[in-house]
C-alpha positions as a Markdown table, in Angstrom:
| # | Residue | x | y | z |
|---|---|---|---|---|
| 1 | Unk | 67.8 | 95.5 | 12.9 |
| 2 | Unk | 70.2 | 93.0 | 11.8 |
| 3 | Unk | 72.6 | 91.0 | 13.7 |
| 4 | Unk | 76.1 | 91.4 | 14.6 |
| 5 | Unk | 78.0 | 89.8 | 11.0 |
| 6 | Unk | 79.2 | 86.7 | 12.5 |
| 7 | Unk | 75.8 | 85.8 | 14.4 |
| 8 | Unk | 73.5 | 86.9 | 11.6 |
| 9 | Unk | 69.9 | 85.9 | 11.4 |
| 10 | Unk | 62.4 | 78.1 | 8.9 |
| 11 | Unk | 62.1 | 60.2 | 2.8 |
| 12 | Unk | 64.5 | 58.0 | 4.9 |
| 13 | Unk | 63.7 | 56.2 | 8.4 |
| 14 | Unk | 65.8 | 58.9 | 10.0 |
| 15 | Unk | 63.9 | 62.0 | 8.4 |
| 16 | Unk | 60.5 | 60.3 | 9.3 |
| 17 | Unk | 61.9 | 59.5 | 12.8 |
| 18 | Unk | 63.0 | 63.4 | 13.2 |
| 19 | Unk | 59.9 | 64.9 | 12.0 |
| 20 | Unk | 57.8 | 63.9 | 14.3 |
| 21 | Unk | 60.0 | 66.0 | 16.6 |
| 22 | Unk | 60.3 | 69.1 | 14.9 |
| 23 | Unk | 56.8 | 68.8 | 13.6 |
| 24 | Unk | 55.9 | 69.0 | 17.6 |
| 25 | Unk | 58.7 | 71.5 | 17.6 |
| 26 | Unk | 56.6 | 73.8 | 14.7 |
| 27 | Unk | 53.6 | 73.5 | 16.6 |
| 28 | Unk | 54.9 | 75.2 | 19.7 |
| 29 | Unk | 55.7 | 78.0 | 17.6 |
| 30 | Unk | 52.2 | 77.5 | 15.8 |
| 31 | Unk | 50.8 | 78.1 | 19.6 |
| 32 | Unk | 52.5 | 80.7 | 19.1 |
| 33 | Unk | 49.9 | 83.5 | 19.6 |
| 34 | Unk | 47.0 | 82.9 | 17.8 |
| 35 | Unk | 45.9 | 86.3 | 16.9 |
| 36 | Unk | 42.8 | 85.5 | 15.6 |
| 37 | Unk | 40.4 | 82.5 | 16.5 |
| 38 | Unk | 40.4 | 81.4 | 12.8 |
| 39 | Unk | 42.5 | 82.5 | 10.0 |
| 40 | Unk | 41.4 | 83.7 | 6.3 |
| 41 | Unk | 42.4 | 81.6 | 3.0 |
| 42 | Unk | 43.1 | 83.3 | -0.2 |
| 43 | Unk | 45.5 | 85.2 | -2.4 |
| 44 | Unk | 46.1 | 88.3 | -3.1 |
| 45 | Unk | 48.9 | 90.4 | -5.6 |
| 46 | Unk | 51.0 | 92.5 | -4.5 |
| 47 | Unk | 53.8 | 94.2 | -6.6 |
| 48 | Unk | 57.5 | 94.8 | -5.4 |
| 49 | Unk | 58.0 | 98.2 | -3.3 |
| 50 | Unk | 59.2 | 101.5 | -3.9 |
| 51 | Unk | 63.0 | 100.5 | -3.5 |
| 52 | Unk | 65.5 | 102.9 | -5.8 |
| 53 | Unk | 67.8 | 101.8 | -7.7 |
| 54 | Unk | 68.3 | 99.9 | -11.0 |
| 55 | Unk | 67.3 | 96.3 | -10.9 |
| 56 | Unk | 71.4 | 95.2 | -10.5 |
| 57 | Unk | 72.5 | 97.4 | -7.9 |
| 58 | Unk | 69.2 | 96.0 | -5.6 |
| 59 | Unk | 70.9 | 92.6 | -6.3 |
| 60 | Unk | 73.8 | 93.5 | -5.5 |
| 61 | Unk | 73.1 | 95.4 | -2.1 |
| 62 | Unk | 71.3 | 92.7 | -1.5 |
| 63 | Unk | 73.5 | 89.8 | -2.6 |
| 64 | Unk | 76.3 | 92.1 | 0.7 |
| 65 | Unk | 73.8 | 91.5 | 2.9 |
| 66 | Unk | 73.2 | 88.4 | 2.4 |
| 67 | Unk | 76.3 | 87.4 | 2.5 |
| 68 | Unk | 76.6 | 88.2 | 6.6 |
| 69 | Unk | 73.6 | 86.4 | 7.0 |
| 70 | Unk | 75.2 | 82.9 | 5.7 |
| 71 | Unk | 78.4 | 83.2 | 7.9 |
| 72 | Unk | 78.4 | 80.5 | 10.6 |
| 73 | Unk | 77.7 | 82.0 | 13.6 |
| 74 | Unk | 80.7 | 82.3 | 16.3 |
| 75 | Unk | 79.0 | 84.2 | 19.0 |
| 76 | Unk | 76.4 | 84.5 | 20.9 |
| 77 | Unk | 74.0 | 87.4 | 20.0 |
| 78 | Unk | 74.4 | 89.0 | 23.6 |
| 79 | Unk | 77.4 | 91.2 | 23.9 |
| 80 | Unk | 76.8 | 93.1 | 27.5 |
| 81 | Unk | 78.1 | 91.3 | 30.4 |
| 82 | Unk | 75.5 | 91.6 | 33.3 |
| 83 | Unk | 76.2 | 94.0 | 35.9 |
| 84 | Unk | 76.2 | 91.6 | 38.8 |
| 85 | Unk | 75.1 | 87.6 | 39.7 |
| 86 | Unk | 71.8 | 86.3 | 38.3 |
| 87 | Unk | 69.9 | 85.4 | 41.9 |
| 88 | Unk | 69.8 | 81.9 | 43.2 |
| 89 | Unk | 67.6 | 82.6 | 46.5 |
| 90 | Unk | 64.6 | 82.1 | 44.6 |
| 91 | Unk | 63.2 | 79.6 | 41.5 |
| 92 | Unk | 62.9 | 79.8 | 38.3 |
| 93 | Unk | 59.6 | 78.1 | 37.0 |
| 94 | Unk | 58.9 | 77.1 | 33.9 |
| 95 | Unk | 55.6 | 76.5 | 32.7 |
| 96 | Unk | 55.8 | 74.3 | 29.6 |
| 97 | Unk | 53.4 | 72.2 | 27.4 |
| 98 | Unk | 53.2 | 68.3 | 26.9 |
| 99 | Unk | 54.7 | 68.7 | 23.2 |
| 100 | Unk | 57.9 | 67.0 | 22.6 |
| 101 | Unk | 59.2 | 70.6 | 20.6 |
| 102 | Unk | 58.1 | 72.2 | 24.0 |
| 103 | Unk | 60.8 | 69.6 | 26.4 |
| 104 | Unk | 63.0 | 70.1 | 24.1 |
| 105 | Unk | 62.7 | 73.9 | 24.7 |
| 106 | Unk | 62.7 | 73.2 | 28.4 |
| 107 | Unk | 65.1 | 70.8 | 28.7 |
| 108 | Unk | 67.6 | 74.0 | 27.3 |
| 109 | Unk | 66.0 | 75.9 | 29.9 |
| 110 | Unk | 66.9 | 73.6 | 32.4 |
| 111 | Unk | 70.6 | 73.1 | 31.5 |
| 112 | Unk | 70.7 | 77.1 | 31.9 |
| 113 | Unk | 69.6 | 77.7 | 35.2 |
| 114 | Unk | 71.6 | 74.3 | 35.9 |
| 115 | Unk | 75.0 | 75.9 | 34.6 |
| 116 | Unk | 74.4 | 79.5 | 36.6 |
| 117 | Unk | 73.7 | 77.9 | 39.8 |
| 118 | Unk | 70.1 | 79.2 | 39.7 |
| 119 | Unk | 67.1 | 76.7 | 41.0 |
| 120 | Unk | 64.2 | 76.3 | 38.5 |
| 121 | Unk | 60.8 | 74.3 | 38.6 |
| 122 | Unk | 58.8 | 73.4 | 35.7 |
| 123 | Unk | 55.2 | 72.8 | 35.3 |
| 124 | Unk | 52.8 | 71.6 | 32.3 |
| 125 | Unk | 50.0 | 72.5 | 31.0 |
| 126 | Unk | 47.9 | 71.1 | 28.2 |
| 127 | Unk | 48.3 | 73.1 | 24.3 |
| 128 | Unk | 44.9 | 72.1 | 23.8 |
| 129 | Unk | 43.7 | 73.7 | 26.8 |
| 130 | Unk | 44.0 | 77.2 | 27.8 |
| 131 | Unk | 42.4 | 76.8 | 31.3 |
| 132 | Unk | 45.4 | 74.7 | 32.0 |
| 133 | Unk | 47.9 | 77.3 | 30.6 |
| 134 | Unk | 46.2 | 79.7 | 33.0 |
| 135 | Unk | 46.1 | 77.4 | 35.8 |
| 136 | Unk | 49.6 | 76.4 | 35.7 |
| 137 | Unk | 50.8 | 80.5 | 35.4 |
| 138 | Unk | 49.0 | 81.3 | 38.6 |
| 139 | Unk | 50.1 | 77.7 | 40.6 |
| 140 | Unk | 53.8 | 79.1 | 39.4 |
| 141 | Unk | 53.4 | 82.3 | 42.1 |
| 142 | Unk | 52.6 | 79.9 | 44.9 |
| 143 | Unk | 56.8 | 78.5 | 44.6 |
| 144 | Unk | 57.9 | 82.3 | 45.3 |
| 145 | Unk | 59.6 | 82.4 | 42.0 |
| 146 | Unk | 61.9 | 85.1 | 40.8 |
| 147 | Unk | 60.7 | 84.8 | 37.4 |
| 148 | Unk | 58.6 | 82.7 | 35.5 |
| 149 | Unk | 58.9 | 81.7 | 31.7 |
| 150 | Unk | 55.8 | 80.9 | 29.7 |
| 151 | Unk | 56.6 | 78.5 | 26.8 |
| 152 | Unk | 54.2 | 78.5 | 23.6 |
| 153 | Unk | 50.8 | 79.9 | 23.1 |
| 154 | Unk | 49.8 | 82.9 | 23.1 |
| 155 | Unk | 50.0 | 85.6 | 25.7 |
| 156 | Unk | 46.2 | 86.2 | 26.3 |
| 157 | Unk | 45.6 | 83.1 | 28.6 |
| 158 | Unk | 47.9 | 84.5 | 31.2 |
| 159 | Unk | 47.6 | 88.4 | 30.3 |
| 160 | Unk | 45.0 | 89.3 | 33.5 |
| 161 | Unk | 47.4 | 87.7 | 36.0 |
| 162 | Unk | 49.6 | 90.4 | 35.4 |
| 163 | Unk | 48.2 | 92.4 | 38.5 |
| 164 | Unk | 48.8 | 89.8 | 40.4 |
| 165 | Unk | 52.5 | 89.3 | 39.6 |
| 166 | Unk | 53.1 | 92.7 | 40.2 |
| 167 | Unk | 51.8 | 92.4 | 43.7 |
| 168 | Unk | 54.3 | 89.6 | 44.5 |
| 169 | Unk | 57.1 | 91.3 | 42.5 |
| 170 | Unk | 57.6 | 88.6 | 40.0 |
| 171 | Unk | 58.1 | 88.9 | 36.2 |
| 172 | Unk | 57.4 | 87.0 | 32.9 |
| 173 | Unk | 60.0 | 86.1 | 30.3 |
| 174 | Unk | 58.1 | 84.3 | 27.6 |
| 175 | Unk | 59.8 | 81.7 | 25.2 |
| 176 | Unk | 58.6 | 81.5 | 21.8 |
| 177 | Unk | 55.5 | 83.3 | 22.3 |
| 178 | Unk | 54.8 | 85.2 | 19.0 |
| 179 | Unk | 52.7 | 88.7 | 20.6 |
| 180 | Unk | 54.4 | 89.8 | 23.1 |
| 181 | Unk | 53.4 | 92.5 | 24.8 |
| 182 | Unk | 56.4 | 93.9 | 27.1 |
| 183 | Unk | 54.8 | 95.8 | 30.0 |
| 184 | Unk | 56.5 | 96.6 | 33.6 |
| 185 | Unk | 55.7 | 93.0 | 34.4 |
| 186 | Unk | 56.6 | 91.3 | 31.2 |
| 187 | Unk | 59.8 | 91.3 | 29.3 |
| 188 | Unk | 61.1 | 91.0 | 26.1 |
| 189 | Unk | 60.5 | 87.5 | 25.1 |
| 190 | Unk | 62.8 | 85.2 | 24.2 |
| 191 | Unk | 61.6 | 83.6 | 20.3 |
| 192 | Unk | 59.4 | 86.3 | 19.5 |
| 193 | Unk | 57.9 | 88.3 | 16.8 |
| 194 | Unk | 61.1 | 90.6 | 16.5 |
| 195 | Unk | 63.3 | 87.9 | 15.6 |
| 196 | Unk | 60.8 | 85.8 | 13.2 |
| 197 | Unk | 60.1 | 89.5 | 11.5 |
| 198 | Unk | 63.8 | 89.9 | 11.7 |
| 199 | Unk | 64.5 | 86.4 | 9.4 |
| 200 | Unk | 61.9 | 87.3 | 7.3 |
| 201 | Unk | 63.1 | 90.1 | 6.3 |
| 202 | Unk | 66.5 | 88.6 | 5.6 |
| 203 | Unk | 64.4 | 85.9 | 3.4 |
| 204 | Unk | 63.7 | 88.6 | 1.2 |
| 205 | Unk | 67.3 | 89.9 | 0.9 |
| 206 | Unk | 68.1 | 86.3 | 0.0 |
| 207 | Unk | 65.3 | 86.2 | -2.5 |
| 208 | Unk | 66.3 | 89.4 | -4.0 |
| 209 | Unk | 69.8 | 88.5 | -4.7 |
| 210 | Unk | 69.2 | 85.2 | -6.0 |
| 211 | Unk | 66.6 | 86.6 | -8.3 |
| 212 | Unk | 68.6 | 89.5 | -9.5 |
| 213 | Unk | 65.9 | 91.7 | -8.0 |
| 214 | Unk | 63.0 | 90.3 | -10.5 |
| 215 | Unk | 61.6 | 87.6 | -8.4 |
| 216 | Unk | 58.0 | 86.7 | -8.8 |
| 217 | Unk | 56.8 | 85.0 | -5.1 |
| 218 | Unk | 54.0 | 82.9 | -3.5 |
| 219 | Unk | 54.2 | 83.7 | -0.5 |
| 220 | Unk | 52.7 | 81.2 | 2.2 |
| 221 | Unk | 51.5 | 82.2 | 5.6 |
| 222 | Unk | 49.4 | 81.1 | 8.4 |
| 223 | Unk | 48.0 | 84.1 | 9.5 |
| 224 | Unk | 46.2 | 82.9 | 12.5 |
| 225 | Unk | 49.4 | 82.3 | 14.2 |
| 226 | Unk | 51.0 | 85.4 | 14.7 |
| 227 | Unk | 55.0 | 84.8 | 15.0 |
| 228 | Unk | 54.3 | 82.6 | 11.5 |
| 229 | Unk | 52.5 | 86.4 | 10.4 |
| 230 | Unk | 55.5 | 88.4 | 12.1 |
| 231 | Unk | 58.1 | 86.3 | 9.6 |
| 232 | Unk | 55.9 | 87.2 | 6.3 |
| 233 | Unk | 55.3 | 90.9 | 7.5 |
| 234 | Unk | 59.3 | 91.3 | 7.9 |
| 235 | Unk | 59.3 | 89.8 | 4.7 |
| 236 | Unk | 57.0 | 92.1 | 2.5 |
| 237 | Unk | 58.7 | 95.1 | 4.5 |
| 238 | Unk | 62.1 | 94.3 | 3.5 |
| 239 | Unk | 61.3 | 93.4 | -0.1 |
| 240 | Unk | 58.9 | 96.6 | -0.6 |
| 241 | Unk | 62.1 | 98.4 | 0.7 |
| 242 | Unk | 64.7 | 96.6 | -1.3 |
| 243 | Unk | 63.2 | 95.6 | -4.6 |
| 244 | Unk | 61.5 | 97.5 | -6.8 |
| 245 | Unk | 60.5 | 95.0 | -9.6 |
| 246 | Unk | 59.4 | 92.0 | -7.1 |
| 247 | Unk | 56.1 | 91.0 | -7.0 |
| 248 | Unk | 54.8 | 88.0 | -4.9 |
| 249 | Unk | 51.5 | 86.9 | -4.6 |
| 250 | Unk | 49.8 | 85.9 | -1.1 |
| 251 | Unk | 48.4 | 82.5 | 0.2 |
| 252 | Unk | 46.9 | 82.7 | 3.5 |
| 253 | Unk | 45.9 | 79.5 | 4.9 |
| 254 | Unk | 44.2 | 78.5 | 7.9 |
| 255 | Unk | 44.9 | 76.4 | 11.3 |
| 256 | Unk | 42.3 | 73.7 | 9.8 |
| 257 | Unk | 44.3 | 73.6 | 6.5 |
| 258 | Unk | 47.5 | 73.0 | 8.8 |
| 259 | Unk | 45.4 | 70.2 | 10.8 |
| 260 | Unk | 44.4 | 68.5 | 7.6 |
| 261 | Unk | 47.5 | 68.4 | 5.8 |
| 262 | Unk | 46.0 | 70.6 | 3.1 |
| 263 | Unk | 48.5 | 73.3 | 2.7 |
| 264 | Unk | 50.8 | 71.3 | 0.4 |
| 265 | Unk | 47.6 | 70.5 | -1.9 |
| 266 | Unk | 46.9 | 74.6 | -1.7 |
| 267 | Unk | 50.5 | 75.5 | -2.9 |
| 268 | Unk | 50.5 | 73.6 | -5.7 |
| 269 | Unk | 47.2 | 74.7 | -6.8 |
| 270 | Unk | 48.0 | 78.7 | -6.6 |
| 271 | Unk | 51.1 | 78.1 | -8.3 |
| 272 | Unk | 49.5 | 75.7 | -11.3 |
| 273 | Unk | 47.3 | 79.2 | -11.9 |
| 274 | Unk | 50.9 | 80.8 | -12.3 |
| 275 | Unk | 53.4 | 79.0 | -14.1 |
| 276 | Unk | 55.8 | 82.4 | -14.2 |
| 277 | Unk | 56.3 | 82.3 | -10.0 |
| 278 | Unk | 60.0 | 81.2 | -9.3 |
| 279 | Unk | 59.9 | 81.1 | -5.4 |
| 280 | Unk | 57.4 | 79.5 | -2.5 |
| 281 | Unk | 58.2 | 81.4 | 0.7 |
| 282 | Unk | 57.0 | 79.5 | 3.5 |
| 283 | Unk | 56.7 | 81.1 | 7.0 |
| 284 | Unk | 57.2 | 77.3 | 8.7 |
| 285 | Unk | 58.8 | 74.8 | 6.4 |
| 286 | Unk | 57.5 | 71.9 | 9.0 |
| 287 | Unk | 53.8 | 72.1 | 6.9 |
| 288 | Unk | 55.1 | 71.4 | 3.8 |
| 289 | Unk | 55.6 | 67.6 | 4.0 |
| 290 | Unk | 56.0 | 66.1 | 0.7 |
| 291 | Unk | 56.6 | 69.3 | -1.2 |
| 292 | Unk | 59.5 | 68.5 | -3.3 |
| 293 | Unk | 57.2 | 65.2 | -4.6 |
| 294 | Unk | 54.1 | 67.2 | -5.2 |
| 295 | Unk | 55.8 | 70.2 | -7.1 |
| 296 | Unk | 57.6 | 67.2 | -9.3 |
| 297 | Unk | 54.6 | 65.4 | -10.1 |
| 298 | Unk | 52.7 | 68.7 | -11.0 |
| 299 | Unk | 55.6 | 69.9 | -13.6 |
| 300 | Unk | 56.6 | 72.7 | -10.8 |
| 301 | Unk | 60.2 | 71.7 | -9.7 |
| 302 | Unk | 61.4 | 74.8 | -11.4 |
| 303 | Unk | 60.3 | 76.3 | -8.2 |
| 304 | Unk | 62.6 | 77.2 | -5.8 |
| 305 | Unk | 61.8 | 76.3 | -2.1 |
| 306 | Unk | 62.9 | 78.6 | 0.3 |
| 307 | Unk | 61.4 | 80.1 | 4.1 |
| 308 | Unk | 61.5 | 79.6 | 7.4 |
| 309 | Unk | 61.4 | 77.4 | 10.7 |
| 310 | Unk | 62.9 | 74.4 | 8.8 |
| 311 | Unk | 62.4 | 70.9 | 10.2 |
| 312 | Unk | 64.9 | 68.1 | 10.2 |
| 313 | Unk | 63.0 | 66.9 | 7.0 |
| 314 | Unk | 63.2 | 70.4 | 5.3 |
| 315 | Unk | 67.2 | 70.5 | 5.9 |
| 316 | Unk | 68.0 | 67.2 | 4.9 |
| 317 | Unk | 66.3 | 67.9 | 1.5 |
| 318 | Unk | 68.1 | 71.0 | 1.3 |
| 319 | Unk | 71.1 | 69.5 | 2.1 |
| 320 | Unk | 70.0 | 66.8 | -1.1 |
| 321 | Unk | 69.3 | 69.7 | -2.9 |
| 322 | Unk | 65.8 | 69.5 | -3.2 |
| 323 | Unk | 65.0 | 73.1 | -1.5 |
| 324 | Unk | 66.8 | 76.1 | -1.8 |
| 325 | Unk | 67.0 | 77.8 | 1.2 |
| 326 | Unk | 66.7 | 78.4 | 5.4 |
| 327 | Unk | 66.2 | 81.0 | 7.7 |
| 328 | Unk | 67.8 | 78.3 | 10.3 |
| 329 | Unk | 67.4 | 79.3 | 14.4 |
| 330 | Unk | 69.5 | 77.7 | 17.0 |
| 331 | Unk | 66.7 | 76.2 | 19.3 |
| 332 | Unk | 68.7 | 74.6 | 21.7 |
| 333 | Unk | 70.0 | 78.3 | 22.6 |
| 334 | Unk | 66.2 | 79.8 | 23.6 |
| 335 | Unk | 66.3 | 78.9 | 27.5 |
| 336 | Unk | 69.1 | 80.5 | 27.5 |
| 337 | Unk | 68.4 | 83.6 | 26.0 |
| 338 | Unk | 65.3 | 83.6 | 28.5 |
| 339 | Unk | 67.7 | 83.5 | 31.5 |
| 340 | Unk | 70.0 | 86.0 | 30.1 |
| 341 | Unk | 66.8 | 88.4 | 30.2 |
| 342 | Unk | 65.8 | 86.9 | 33.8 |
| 343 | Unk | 69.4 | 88.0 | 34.6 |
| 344 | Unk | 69.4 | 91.6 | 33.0 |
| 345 | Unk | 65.6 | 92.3 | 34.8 |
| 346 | Unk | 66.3 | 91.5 | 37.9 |
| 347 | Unk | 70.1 | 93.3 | 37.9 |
| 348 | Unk | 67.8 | 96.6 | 36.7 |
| 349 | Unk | 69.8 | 96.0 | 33.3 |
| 350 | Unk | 68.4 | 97.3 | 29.7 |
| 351 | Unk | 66.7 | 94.3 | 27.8 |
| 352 | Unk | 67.6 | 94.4 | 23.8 |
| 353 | Unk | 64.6 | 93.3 | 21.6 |
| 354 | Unk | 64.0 | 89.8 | 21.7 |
| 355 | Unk | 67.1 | 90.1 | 24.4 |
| 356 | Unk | 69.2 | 89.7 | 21.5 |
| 357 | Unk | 68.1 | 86.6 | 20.4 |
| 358 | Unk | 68.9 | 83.2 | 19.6 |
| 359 | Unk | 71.9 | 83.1 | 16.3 |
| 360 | Unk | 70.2 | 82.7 | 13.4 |
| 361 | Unk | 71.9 | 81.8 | 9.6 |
| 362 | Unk | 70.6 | 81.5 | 5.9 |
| 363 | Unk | 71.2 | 77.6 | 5.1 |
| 364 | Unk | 71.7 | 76.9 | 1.8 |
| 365 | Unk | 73.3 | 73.2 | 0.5 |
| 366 | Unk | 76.4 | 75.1 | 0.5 |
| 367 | Unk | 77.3 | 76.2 | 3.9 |
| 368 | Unk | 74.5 | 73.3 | 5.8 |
| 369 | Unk | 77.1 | 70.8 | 6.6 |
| 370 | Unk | 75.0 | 68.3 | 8.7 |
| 371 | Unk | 71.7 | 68.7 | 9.2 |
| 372 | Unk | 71.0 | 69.1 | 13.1 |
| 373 | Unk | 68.0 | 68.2 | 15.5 |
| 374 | Unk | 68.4 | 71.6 | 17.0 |
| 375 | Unk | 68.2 | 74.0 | 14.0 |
| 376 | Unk | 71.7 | 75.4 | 13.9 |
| 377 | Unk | 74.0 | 73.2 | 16.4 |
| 378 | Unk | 76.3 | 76.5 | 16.6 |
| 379 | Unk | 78.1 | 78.1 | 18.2 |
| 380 | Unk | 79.5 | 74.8 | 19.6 |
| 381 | Unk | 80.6 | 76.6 | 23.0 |
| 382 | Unk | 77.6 | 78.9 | 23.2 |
| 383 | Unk | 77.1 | 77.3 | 26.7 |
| 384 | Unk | 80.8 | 78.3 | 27.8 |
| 385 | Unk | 80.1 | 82.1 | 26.0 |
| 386 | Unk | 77.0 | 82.8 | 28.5 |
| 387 | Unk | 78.6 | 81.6 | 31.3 |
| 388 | Unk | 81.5 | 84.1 | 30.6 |
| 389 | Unk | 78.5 | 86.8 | 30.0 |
| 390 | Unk | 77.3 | 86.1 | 33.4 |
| 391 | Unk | 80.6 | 86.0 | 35.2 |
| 392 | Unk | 80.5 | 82.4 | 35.8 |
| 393 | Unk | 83.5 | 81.2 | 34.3 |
């Protein structure tokens, strides 16, 4: 569904200085649920879909869409103020991971329940360990929490324990966890596969327009890590809908590609066997370091860059012109949509999908202005807008 239109929905010392946090930052969201223990590389072709409609008018339907999706978003996502106060007699813990991209996550977290009066706790476990992830979930019912907010990874390590927050009436509001699974005990999550299959989908619109609705695609995915899978599925929905003459061709890759800083090296190769492909969509622009350099040197810089969960890196080259375009998401914001959702549970309230989720926005080198740390730094008062949500100012 998309977003209201004014909240629409990824070689300097400072770019190398900034990558290392949202590379840390792309990996949280690469914990993201991995679906499978290994993922499958290859390509596969795939024509455009059953969309009706002459090749122009899909452009042009497309080209209105888009252009609610580039509008600087002004508001907050969440429109329905809560019924009551969000509880302060008991914690709210949050169970976060030693990555820098997960602090930063918390640290928003923290400001949250700082702002709303509402105690909260946070405890770490290791991304390379599930045991710990576990561990940590079922150490968080010993503080008598209200809620408690699982941040990265995947849902499975902390699944059976479900009983046992029923018993003690608490609940679980992931963050950035990418299969969620929302059950009487677990919420709608706040970062997860509805809003990456949401910004996929308005990739494609993008794509469509700027292509006239005759756009020939690689399409890159980690498959393995399912919120990087939800952005490519919302993708090939929307342009099987919308565009009748597309065709994109698939490039699944694996975690050990990722690891191994092979999935720059695998790009260029499927698209040197295809010299007519105008666009490489990405699912997480944070693994494509050195892209622009590598389709220059192999004759490809007619090849338009374009996807989503950009880094710092990937907008400053945008903003250079050096990629085209950004499915941008206002990280900074995540925490608290999380507590918004803590707020609506515990209040009895209905939860949206993704309860609402963090403002998204196409970036192009257009509308970018300054590249920020956190994604989108808008809206600049988003802080003040909650609080007026929750009755608190």
């Amino acid at each position: 569904m998309p977003l209201p239109e004014n909240a629409t929905l990824e070689d300097a010392v400072p770019v190398n200085r900034h990558r290392k946090i949202w590379s840390s930052l792309a990996a949280v969201t690469a914990l993201a649920a991995v679906a499978s223990g290994c993922g499958s590389s290859g390509t596969s072709s795939n024509s455009g879909g059953s969309a009706s409609g002459s090749a122009e008018s899909q452009a042009a339907a497309a080209q209105k869409r888009v252009e609610a999706y580039m509008r600087t978003p002004t508001e907050i996502n969440q429109k329905v103020p809560l019924d009551g106060k969000i509880p302060t007699d008991r914690p709210w813990v949050i169970v976060s991971c030693e990555l820098p991209g997960c602090r930063q996550i918390t640290d928003g977290a923290v400001a949250a329940g700082k702002a709303a009066g509402v105690p909260t706790e946070v405890l770490t476990y290791m991304s390379t360990d599930e045991t710990t992830y576990a561990a940590e979930m079922k150490k968080a019912l010993t503080l008598d929490p209200i809620a408690v907010s699982p941040i990265g990874g995947s849902q499975s390590p902390w699944n059976s324990l479900q009983e046992e927050y029923r018993s003690a009436h608490v609940f679980i509001t992931p963050i950035v966890i990418g299969n969620t699974e929302p059950s009487d005990v677990v919420t709608e999550g706040s970062g997860s596969q509805v809003q990456y299959s949401r910004t996929g989908g308005e990739m494609a619109d993008y794509v469509i327009s700027d292509s006239g609705a005759k756009a020939k695609i690689l399409l890159q995915d980690v498959p393995a890590f399912s919120s990087l899978k939800a952005y490519t599925d919302g993708f090939e929905k929307q342009l099987s809908k919308a565009c009748s003459d597309c065709k994109f061709t698939s490039l699944d890759l694996t975690p050990t590609q990722v690891a191994s800083n092979s999935v720059v090296s695998a790009i260029v190769a499927a698209l040197q066997k295809d010299r007519s492909i105008e666009y490489l969509v990405t699912s997480d622009g944070a693994f494509l370091v050195g892209i622009s350099s590598a389709l220059k040197a192999a004759g490809l810089s007619n090849v338009k860059v374009v996807g989503g969960l950009p880094d710092y890196a990937n907008l400053t080259e945008l903003k250079s012109g050096r990629s085209t375009a950004w499915t941008g998401q206002a990280q900074d914001q995540l925490g608290w949509v999380a507590l918004d959702i803590v707020g609506r549970k515990a209040l009895g309230m209905e939860i949206p999908p993704a309860g609402g989720g963090a403002v998204t926005q196409i970036l192009t080198k257009e509308n970018i202005g300054t590249p920020s740390e956190t994604g989108l730094g808008v809206p600049d008062n988003y802080q003040d807008q909650f609080l007026k949500l929750w009755g608190l100012s």
